[in-house]
Structures are given as structure tokens and as C-alpha cells.
C-alpha positions in Angstrom: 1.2 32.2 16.2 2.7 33.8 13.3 5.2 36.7 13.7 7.0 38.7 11.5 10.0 41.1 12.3 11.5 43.7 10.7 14.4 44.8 10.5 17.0 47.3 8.7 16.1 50.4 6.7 17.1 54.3 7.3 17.9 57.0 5.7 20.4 57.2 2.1 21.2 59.3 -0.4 20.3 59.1 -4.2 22.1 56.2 -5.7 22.8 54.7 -2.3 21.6 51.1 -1.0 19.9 49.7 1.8 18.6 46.1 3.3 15.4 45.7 5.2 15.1 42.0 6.6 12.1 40.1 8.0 12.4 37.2 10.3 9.0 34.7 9.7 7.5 32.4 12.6 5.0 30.2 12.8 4.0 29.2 9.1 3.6 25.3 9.2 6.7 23.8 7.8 8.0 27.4 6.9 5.5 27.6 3.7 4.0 30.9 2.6 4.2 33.9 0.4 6.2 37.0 2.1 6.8 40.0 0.4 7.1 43.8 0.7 4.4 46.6 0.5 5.7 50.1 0.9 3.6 53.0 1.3 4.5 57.4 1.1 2.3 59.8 2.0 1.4 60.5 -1.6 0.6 56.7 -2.5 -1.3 54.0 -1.7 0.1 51.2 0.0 1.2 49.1 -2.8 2.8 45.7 -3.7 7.1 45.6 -4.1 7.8 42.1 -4.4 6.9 38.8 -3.1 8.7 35.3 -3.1 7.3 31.9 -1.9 9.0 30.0 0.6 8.6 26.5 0.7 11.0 25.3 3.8 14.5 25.3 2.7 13.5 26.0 -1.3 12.4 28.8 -2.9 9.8 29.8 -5.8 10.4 32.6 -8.3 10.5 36.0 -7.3 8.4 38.8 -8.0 8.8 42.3 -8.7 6.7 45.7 -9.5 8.1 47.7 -12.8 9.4 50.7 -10.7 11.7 48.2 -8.4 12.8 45.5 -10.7 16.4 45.1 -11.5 17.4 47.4 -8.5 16.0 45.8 -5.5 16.4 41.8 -4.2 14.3 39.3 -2.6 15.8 35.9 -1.0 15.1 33.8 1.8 17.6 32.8 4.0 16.8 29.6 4.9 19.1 29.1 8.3 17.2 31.9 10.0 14.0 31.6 8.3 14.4 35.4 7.0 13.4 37.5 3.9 15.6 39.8 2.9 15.6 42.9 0.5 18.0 44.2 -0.9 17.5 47.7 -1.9 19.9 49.3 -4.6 20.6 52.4 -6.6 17.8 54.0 -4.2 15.6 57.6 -5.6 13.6 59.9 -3.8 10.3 57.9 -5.3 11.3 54.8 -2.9 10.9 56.9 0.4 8.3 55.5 2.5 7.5 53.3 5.0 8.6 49.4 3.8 5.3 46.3 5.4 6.8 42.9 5.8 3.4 41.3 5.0 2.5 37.5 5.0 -0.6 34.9 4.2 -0.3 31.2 3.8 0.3 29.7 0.2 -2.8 29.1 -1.9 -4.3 29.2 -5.3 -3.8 32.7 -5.5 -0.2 33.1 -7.3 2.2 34.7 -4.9 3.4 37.5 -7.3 2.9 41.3 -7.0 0.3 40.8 -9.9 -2.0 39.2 -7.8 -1.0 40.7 -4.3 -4.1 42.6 -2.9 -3.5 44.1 0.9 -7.0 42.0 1.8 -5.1 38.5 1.4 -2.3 38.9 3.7 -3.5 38.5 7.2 0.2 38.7 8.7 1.9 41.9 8.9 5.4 43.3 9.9 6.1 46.5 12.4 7.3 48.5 9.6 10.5 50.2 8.2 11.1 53.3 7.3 13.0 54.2 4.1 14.5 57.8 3.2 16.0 59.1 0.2 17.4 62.2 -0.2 18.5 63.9 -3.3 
């Protein structure tokens, strides 16, 4: 049974940084695409960043325009958990952070091609403030 668990998150001001983490069970020999979502009450859930895994190796990472070069996905391979790191923070990256899952397929595992349909394994959620 697949599980995901989040972790980190809170609350920060303008400029600040933050880590959200997300422990991944049950993939078959530790291979999938994991990523972020986050969603605000103005926005649609939509697609932050994903990264395959493949065991103890990694793919190339991924990244929407309005996070790239200030946030960072890796995969710690010791305790099978994604972790994002969350830097030079504004009030447009408030909301509520979705560890989300789905096995590796032909689909590329990139934000370009992330739709919410495909991934079938979801995290509890974190909860991100900014405040100016």
C-alpha cells in the first residue's frame, strides 16, 4: 500500500524560506514520479515540481516558471523522502503544498505534463504562509 507523508511547512515572512518533506512507501523498488501541487483559495490546484525516483538514482527535476530558481526538489535516498526546499518565499506562494504520487510511465514526469487525474497517490497536505 502506497503512503505518502508530509511533513514541514508554516508560516514566513517575505524573503524567508521553508522545507516541506514527503516520506514515500510502497512503490515497487522505490520507482515513481513525486512532486508538489499547491493550491490558494484564488487558484486552481496546480503543478510545482516533480522529480523521478528510480531507487537510489534520480531523473531531472522539474519546475513551473513562477518557482524555478527559488525552490528545490531532491530525494533522499536513505529515507526514501522528497524534499522541497522553499526559498526567497512571496505572498503568491501561500497555500496549501499536495505531496502527490503515480507510478513511472510513458507520461514524462515533469510539471509540463503533470495533470491532477494521473497521480492516484496523494499526501495529507501542508500549509504554507507568507506574509508581507
Amino acid at each position: 500500500q502506497v503512503q505518502l507523508v508530509e511533513s514541514g511547512g508554516g508560516s514566513v515572512q517575505a524573503g524567508g524560506s521553508l522545507k516541506l518533506s514527503c516520506t514515500v512507501s510502497g512503490y515497487p523498488n522505490n520507482v515513481a514520479c513525486v512532486g508538489w501541487f499547491r493550491q490558494s483559495p484564488e487558484t486552481e490546484r496546480e503543478a510545482i515540481t516533480f522529480i523521478p525516483i528510480f531507487n537510489t538514482l534520480v531523473g531531472n527535476q522539474s519546475y513551473a516558471g513562477s518557482v524555478k530558481g527559488r525552490f528545490f526538489i531532491s530525494y533522499d535516498t536513505v529515507k526514501s523522502t522528497v524534499n522541497l526546499d522553499l526559498d526567497s518565499l512571496n505572498s503568491e506562494d501561500t497555500g496549501m503544498y499536495y505531496c502527490a504520487a503515480r507510478p513511472l510511465s510513458e507520461i514524462p514526469c515533469t510539471v509540463v505534463a503533470a495533470r491532477r487525474v494521473d497521480f492516484v497517490d496523494w499526501g495529507q497536505g501542508s500549509q504554507v504562509t507568507v506574509s508581507t
